[in-house]
C-alpha positions in Angstrom: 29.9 9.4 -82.7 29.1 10.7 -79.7 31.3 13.0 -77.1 34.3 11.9 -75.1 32.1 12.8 -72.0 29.1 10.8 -72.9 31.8 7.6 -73.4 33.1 8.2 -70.1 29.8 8.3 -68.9 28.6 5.3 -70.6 31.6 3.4 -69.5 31.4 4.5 -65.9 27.7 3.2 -65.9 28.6 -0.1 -67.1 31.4 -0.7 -65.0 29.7 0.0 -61.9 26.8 -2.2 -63.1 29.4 -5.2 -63.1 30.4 -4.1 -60.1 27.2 -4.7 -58.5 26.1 -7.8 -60.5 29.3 -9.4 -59.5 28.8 -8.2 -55.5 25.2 -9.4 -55.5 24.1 -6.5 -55.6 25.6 -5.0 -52.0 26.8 -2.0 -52.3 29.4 -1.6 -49.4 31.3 -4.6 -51.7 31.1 -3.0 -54.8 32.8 0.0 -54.0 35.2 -1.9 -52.4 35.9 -3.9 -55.6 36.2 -0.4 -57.8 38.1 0.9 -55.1 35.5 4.1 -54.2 33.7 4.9 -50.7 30.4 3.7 -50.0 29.1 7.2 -50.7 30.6 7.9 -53.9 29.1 4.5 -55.6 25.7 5.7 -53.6 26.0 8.9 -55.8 26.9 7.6 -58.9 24.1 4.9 -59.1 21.3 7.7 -58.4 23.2 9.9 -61.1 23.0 6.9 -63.6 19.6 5.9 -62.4 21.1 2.3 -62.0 18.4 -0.2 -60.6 18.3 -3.7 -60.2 16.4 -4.3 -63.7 19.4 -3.1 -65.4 20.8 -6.0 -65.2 18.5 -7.7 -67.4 20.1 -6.0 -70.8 
């Protein structure tokens, strides 16, 4: 069983990936629908290392 910070993390990764998938992929939209600034989600997905060929899993 792992940390309560590594489930937050885990869970923060996947539901910006959603995010994304279901914007197409445009960020500007995403953070819109997760209701965060452009800049933030910009951070997050280089912190997660979230690329396009995640969405593949």
């Amino acid at each position: 069983m792992g940390s309560l910070r590594e489930k937050v993390r885990e869970i923060e990764k996947e539901e910006i990936l959603n995010a994304m998938r279901a914007c197409n992929w445009i960020m500007a939209r995403a953070a819109k629908k997760l209701d965060i600034t452009e800049r933030m989600i910009g951070y997050k997905i280089k912190k997660y290392d979230i690329r396009k060929e995640d969405e593949k899993q």
